[in-house]
MITI-499963 format. One record per residue: residue number from 1; chain; x, y, z of N, C-alpha, C in turn. Coordinates in nm, 3 decimals, padded with zeros to 5 digits, always signed. Last residue first. Layout:
% residues N
nr, kette, nX, nY, nZ, caX, caY, caZ, cX, cY, cZ
NUM, A, X, Y, Z, X, Y, Z, X, Y, Z
...
***
This chain:
% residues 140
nr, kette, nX, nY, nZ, caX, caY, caZ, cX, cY, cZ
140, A, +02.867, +06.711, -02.238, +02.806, +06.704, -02.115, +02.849, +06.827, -02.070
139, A, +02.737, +06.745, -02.569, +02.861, +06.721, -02.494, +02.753, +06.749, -02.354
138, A, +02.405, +06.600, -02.638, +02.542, +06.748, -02.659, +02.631, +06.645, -02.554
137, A, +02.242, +06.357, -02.621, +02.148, +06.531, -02.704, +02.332, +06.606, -02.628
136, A, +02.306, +06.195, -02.494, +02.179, +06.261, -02.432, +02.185, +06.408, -02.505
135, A, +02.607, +06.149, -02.683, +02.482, +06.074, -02.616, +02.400, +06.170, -02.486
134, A, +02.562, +06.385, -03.006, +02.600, +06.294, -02.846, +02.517, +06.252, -02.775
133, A, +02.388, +06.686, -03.115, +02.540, +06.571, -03.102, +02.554, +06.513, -02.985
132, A, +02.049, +06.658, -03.230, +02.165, +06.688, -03.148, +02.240, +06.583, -03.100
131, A, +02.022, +06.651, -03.578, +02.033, +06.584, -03.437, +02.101, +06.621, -03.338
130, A, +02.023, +06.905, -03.816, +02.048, +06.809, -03.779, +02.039, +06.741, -03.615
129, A, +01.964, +07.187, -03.809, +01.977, +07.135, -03.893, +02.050, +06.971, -03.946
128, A, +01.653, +07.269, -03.684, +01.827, +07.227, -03.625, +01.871, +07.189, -03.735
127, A, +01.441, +07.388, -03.561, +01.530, +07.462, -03.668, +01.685, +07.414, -03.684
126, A, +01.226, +07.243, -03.405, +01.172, +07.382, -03.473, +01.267, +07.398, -03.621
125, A, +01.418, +07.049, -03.267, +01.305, +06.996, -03.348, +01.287, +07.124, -03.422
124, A, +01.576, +07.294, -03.119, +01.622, +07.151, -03.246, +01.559, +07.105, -03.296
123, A, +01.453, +07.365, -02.973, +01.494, +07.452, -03.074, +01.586, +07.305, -03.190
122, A, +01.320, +07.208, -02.811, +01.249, +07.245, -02.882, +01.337, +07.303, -02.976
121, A, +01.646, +07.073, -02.719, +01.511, +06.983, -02.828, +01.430, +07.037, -02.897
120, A, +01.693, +07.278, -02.594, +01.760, +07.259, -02.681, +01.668, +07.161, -02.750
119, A, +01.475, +07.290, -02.368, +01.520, +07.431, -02.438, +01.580, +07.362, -02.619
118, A, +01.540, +07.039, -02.257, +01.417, +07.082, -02.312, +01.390, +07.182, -02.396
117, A, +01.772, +07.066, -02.165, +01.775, +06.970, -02.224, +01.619, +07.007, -02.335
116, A, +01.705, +07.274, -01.959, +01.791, +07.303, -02.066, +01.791, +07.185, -02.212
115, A, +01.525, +07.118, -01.778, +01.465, +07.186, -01.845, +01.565, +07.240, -01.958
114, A, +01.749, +06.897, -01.729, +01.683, +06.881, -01.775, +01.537, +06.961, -01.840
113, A, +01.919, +07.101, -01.571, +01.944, +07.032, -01.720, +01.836, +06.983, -01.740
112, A, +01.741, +07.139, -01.310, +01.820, +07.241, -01.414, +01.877, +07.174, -01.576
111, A, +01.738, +06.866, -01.248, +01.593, +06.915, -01.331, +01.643, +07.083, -01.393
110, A, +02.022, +06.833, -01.166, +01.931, +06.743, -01.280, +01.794, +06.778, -01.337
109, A, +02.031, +07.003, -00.964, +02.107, +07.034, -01.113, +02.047, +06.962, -01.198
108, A, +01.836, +06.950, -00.802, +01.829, +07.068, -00.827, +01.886, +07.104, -00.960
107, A, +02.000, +06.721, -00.697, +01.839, +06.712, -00.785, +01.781, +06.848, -00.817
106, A, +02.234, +06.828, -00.607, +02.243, +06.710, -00.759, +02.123, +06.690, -00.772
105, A, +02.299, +06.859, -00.412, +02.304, +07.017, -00.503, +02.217, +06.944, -00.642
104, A, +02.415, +06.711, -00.242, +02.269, +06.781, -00.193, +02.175, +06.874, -00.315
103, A, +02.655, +06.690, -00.298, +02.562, +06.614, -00.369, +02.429, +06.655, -00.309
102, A, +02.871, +06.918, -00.368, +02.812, +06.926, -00.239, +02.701, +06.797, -00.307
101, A, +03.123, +06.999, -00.441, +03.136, +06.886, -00.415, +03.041, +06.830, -00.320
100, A, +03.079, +07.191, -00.659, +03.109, +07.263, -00.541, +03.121, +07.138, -00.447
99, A, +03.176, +07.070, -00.860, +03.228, +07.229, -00.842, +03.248, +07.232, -00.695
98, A, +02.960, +06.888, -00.944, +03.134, +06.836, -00.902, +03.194, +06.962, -00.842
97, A, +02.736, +07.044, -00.911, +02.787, +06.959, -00.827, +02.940, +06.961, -00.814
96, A, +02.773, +07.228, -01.128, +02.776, +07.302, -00.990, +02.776, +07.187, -00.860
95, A, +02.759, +07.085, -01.345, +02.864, +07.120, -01.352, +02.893, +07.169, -01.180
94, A, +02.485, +07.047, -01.388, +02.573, +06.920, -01.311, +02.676, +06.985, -01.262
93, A, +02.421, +07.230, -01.586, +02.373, +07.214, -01.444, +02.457, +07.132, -01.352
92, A, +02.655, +07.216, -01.908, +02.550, +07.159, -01.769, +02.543, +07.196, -01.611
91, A, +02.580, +07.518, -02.066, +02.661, +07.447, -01.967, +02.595, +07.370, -01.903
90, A, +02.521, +07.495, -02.376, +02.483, +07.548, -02.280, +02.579, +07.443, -02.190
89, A, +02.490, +07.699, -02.723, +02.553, +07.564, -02.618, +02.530, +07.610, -02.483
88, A, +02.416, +07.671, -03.054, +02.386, +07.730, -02.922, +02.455, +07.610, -02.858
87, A, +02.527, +07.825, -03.395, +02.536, +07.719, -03.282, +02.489, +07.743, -03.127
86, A, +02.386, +07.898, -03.696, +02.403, +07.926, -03.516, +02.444, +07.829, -03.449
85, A, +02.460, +07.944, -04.066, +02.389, +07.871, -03.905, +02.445, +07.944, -03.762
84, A, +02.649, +08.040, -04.257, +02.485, +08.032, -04.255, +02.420, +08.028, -04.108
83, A, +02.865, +08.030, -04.033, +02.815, +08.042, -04.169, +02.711, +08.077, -04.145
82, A, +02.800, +08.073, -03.750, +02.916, +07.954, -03.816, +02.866, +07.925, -03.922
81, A, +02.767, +08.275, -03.421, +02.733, +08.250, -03.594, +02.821, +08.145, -03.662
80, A, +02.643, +08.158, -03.122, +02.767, +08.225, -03.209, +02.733, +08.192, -03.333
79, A, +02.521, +08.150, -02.805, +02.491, +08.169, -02.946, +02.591, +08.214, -03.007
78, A, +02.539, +08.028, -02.479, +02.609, +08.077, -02.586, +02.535, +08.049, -02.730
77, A, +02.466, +08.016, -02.160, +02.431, +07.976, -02.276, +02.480, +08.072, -02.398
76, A, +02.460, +07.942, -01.749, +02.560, +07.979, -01.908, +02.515, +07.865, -02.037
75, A, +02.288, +07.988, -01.539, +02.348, +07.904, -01.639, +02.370, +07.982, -01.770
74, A, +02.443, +08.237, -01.307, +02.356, +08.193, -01.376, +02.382, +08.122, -01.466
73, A, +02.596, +08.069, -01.074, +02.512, +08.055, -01.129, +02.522, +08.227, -01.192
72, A, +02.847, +07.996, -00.927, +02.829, +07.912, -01.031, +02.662, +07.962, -01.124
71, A, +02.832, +08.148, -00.726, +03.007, +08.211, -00.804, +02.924, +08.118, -00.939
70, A, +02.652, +08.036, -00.592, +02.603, +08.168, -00.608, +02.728, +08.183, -00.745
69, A, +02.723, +07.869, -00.419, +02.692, +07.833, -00.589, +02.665, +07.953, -00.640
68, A, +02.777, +07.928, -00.151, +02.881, +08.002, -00.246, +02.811, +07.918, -00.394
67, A, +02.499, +07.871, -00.017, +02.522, +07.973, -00.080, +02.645, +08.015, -00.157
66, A, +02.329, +07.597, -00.083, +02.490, +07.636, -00.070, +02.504, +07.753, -00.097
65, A, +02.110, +07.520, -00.020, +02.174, +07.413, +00.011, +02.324, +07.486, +00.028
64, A, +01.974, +07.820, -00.118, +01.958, +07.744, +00.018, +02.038, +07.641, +00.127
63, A, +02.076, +07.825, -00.346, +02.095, +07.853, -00.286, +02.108, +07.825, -00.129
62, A, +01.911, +07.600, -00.488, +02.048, +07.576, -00.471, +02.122, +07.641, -00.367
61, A, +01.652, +07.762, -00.457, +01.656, +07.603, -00.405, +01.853, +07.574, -00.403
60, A, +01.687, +07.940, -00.601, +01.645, +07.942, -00.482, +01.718, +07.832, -00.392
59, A, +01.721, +07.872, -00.881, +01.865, +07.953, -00.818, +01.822, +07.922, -00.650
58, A, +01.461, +07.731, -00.896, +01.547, +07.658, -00.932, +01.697, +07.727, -00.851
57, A, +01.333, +08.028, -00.873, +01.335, +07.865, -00.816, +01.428, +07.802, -00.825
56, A, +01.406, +08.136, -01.122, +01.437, +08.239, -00.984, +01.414, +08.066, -00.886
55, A, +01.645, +08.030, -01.337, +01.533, +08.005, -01.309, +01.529, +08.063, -01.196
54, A, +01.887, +08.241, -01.557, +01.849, +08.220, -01.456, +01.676, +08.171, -01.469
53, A, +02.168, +08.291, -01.802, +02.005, +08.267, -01.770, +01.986, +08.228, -01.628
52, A, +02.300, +08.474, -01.959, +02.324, +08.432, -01.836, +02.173, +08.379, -01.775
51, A, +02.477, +08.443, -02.290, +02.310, +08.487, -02.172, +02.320, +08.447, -02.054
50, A, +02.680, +08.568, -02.489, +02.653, +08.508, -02.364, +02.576, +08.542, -02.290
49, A, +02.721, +08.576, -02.856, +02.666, +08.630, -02.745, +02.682, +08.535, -02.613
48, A, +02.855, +08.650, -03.120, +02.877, +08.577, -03.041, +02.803, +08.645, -02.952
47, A, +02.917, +08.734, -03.519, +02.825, +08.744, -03.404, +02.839, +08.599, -03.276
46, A, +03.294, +08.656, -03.487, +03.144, +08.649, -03.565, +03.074, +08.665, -03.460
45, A, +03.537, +08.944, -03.423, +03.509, +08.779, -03.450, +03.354, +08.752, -03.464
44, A, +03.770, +09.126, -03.483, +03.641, +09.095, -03.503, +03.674, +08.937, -03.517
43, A, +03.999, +09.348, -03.250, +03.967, +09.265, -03.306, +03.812, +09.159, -03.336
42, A, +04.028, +09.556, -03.096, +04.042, +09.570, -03.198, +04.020, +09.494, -03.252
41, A, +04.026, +09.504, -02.812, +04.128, +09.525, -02.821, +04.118, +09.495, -03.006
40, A, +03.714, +09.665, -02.688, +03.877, +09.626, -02.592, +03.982, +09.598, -02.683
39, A, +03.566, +09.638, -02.910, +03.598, +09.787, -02.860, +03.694, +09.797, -02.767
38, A, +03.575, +09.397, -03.042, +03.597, +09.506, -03.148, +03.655, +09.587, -03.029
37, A, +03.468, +09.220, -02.797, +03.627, +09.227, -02.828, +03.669, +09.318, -02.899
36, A, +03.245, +09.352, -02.802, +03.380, +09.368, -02.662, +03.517, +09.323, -02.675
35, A, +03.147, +09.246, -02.945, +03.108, +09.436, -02.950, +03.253, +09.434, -02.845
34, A, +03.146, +08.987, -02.945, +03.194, +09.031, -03.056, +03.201, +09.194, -02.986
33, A, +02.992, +08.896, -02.721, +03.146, +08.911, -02.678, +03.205, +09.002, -02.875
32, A, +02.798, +09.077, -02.540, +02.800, +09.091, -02.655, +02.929, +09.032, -02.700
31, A, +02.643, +08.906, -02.297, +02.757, +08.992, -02.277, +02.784, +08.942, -02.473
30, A, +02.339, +08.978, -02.084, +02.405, +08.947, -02.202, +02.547, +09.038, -02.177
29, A, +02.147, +08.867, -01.776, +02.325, +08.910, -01.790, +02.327, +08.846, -01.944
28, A, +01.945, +08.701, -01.730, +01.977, +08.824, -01.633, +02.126, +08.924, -01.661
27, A, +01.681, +08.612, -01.868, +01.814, +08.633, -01.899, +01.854, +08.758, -01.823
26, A, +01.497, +08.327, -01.702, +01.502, +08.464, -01.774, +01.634, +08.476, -01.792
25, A, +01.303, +07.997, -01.740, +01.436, +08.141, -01.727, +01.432, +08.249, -01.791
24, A, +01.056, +07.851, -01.766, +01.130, +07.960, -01.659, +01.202, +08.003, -01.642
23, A, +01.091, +07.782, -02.055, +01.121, +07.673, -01.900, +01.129, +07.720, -01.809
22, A, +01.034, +07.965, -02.234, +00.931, +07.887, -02.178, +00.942, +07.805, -02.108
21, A, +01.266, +08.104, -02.187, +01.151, +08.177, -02.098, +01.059, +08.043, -02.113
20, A, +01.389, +07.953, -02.382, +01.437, +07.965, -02.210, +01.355, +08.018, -02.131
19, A, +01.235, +07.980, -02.617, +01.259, +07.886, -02.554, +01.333, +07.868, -02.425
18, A, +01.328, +08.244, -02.620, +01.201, +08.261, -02.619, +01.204, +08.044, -02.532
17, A, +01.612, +08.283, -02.662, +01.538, +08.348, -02.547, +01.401, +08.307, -02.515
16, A, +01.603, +08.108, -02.877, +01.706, +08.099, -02.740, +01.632, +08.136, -02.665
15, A, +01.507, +08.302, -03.109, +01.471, +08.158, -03.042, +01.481, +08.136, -02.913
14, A, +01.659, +08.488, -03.075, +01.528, +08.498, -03.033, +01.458, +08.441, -02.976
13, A, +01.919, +08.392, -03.209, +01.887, +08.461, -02.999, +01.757, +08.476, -02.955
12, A, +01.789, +08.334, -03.405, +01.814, +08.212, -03.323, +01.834, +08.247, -03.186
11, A, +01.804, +08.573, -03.541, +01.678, +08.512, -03.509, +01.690, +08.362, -03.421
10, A, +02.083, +08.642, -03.542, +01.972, +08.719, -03.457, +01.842, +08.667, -03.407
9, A, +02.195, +08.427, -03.693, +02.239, +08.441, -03.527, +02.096, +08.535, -03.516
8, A, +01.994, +08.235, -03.914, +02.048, +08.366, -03.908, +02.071, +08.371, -03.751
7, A, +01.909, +07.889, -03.887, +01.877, +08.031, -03.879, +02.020, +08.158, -03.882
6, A, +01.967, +07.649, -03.828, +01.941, +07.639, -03.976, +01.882, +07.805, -03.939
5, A, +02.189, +07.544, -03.520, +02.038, +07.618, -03.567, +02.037, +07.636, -03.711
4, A, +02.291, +07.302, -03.365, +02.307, +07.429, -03.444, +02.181, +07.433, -03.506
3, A, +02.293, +07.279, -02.958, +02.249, +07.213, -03.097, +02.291, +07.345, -03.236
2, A, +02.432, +07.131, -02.675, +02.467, +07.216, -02.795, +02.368, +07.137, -02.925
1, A, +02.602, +07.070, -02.378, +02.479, +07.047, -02.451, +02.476, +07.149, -02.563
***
């Protein structure tokens, strides 16, 4: 799932963040990947970030059914610069079904995407600079 943003990367992590808190996630884990690649092995690449978002419910409830999803969570969401613009992308929820091959897992993942699905619309209606790509709004 992925939309690009008509913003500057800083103000689109803002976005990001602010539109993930308003579905109940928080961000439990940034990983700067530009600061980490400069300081591990010398090399620059454009502002890039990875949020590790978490719903505390939503993690609950999976948990419960499976505790190794635990290796699969928190949902993974990416901001990276591409000119002018941002691109954000996020992993589907779904992903922790086929993963973990448990279908118990699959109405827990579907309202997990589907609040992500929600994340990415508002920030697409607000600042997108076009439709989000594909059928149901991004790659799957």
């Amino acid at each position: 799932m992925e939309t690009r943003l008509d913003l500057p990367y800083a103000e689109a992590v803002t976005r990001v963040r602010e539109a993930l808190a308003a579905e109940g996630f928080g961000v439990l884990t940034e990983i700067d990947v530009r600061a980490t690649m400069d300081a591990k092995l010398g090399v620059e690449l454009e502002d890039y970030v990875i949020l590790g978002a978490c719903n505390p419910s939503l993690a609950y409830r999976a948990l419960e059914v499976d505790r190794s999803v635990g290796l699969l969570l928190p949902c993974t969401v990416t901001v990276r610069a591409e000119g002018g613009t941002s691109l954000v992308e996020m992993l589907d929820p779904r992903a922790m079904v086929t993963m973990t091959g448990t279908p118990e897992l699959s109405p827990i993942a579907e309202e997990a995407r589907a609040r992500l699905e929600r994340v990415r619309d508002a920030l697409a209606g607000a600042t997108a600079t076009g439709a989000p790509a594909g059928p149901g709004g991004g790659r799957p």
